[in-house]
C-alpha positions as CSV (number, residue, x, y, z in Angstrom):
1,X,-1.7,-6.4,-14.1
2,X,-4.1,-3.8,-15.4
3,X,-4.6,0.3,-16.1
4,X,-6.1,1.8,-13.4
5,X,-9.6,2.8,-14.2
6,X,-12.3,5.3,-13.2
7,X,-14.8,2.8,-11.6
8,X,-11.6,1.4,-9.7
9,X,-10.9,4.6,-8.0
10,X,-14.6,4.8,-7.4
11,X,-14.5,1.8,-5.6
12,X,-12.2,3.1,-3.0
13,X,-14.0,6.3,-2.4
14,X,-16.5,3.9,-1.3
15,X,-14.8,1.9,0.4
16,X,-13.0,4.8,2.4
17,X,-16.3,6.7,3.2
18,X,-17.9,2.8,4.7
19,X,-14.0,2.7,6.9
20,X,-14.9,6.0,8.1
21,X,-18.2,5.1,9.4
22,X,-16.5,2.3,11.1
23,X,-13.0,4.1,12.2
24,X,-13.1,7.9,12.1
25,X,-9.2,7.1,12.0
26,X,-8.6,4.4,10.1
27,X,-8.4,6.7,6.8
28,X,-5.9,8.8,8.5
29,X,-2.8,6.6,8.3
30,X,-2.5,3.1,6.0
31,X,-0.3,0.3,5.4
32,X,-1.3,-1.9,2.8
33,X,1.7,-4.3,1.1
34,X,1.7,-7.6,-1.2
35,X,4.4,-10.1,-0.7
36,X,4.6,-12.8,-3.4
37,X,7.3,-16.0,-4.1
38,X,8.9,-15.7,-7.1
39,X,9.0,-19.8,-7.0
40,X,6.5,-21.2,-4.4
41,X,4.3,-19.6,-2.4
42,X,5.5,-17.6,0.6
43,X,4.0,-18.3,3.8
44,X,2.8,-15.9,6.3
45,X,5.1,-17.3,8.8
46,X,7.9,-16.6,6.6
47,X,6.6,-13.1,5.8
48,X,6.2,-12.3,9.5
49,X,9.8,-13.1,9.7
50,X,10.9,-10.6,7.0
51,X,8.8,-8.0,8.9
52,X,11.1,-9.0,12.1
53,X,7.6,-10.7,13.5
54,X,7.4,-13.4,15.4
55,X,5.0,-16.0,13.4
56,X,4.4,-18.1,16.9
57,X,3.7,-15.4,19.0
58,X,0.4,-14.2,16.5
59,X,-2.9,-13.2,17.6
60,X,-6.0,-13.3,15.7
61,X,-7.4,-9.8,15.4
62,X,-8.6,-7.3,13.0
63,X,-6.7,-4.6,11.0
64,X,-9.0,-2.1,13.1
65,X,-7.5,-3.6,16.1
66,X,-4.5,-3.7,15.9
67,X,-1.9,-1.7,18.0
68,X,0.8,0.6,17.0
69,X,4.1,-1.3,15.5
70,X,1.3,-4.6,14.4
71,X,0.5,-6.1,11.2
72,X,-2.6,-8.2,10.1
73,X,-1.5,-10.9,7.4
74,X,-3.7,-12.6,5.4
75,X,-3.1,-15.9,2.6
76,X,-3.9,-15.3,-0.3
77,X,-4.2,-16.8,-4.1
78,X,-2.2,-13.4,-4.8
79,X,0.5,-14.1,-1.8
80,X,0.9,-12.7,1.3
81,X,-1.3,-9.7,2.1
82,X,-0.2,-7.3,4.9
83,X,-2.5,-4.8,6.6
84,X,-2.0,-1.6,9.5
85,X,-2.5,1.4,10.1
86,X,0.0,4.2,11.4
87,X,2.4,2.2,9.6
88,X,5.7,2.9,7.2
89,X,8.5,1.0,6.2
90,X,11.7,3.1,5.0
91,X,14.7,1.3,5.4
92,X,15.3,0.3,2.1
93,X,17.0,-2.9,3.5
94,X,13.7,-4.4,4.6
95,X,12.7,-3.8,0.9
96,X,15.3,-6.1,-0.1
97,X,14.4,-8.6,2.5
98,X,10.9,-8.6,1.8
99,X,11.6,-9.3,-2.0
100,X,14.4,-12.6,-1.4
101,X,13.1,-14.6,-4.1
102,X,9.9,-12.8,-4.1
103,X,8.3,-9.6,-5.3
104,X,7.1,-7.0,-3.1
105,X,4.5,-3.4,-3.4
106,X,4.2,-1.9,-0.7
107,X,2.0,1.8,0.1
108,X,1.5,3.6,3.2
109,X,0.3,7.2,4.2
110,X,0.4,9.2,7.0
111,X,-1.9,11.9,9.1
112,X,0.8,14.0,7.6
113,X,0.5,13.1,3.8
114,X,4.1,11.6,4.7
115,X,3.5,8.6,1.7
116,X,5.5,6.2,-0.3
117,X,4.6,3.8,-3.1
118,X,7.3,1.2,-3.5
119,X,8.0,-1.9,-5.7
120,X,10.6,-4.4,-5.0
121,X,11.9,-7.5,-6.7
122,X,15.1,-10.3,-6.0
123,X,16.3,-8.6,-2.9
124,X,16.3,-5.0,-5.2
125,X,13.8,-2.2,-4.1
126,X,13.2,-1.3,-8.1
127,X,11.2,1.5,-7.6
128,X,9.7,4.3,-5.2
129,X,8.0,7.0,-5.4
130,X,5.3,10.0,-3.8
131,X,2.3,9.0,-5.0
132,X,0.9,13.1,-4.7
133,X,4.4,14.1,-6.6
134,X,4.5,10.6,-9.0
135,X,6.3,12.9,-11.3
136,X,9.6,10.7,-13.5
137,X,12.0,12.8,-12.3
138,X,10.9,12.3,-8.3
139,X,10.8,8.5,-8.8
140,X,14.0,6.9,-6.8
141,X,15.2,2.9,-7.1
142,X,16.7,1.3,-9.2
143,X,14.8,1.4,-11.9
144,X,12.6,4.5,-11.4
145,X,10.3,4.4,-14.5
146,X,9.7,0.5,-13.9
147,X,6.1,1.7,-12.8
148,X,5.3,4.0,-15.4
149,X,2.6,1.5,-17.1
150,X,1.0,1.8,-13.9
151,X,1.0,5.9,-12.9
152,X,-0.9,7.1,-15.3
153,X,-3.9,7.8,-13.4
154,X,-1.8,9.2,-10.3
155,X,0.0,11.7,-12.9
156,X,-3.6,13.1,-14.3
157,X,-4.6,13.3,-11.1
158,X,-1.3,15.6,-10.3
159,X,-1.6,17.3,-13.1
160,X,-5.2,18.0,-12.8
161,X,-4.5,19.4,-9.1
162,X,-1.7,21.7,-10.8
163,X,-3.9,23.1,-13.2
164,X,-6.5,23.9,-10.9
165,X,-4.1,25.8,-8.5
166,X,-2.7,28.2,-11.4
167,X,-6.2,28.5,-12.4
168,X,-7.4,29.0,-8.9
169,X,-10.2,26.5,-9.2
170,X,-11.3,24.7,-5.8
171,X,-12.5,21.4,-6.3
172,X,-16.4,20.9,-5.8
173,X,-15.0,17.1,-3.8
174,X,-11.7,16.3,-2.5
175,X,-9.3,15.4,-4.8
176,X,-9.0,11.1,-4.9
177,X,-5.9,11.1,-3.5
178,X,-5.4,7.9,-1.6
179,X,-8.0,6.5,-3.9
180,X,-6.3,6.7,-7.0
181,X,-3.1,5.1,-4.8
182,X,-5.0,2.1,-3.8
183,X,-6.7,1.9,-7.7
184,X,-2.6,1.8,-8.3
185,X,-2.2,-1.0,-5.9
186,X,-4.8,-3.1,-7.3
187,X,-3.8,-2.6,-10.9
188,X,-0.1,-3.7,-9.7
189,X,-1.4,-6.4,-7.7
190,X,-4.1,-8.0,-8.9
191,X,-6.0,-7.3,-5.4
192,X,-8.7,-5.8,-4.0
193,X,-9.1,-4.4,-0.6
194,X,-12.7,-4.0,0.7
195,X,-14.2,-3.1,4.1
196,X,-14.1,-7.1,5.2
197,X,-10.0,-7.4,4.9
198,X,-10.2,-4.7,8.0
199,X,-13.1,-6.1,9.9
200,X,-12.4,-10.1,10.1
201,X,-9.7,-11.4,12.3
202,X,-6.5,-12.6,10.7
203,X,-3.1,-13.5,12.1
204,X,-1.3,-10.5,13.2
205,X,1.8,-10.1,14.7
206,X,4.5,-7.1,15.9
207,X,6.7,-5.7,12.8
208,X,9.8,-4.8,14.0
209,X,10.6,-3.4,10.3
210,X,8.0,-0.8,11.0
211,X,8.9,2.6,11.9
């Protein structure tokens, strides 16, 4: 795991703007989660499972593809990666599924700015939080300062956006919102989404944990 870093969030500016060329819509609403054994590696059968999938009934498509309710998971040195779009998971029960032996993070957005940023661990969802209001005293779980070491750059951002309103500066560029989330992601995770995870065909199935 690693600090989130300017030329991190960079690289998901990029990689937004090039998902917009492809999908006008695909930056409106995101599900991106990592799903890792704590022992050996989970499968994406198994994972599919936890998300209330049927593993036999998958179809190879592409995250950009995929219909409303559907994931795309993909193997992975890092574990089991799970992509959609106009996807959320808030029961916290499929948290604690999800993490069985295994750790979980889990962020999604909405058209809305509906968003959650979520961490679980040994059947526990540890932490959760709003990645526009990552403030300590709106984090839930658990353990809501176990991400601290990671929010730094969420935090400034906030902050930065706070300051700017009292001041009543307006930003010469929107502010890196989801960026900055995904940077947080990767730093958590150890992985890094670029335009090919949405644009090559993986096993995808219907999450019944989505809502």
């Amino acid at each position: 795991m690693s600090p989130v870093t300017p030329e991190t969030v960079d690289h998901y500016v990029r990689m937004l703007a090039d998902l917009h060329r492809v999908d006008p819509h695909i930056n409106d609403a995101m599900f991106w989660m990592v799903v890792r054994g704590r022992g050996e590696p989970l499968t994406i059968a198994e994972v599919a499972h936890r998300l209330g999938g049927d593993p036999d009934a998958a179809v190879p498509r592409t995250v950009l593809e995929v219909e409303e309710g559907h994931a795309v998971l993909e193997q992975s040195d890092h574990g089991v990666i799970v992509l959609s779009r106009n996807a959320s998971i808030v029961d916290p029960d499929v948290w604690v599924r999800l993490s069985e032996n295994a750790q979980a993070w889990g962020l999604w957005w909405l058209a809305n700015s509906l968003n959650s940023l979520s961490y679980a661990a040994d059947g526990r969802l540890v932490t959760e939080l709003d990645t526009l209001h990552p403030e300590p005293s709106e984090c839930k779980g658990m353990d809501p300062r176990a991400l601290d070491p990671h929010l730094e750059a969420l935090r400034a951002l906030a902050d930065r956006k706070r300051a700017d309103d009292q001041a009543g500066t307006k930003p010469s560029a929107p502010y890196p919102e989801w960026e900055t989330s995904l940077a947080t992601m990767e730093a958590m995770t150890g992985v890094r989404l670029d335009v090919d995870r949405f644009t090559r065909r993986q096993p995808s199935v219907r999450a019944l944990a989505f809502w």
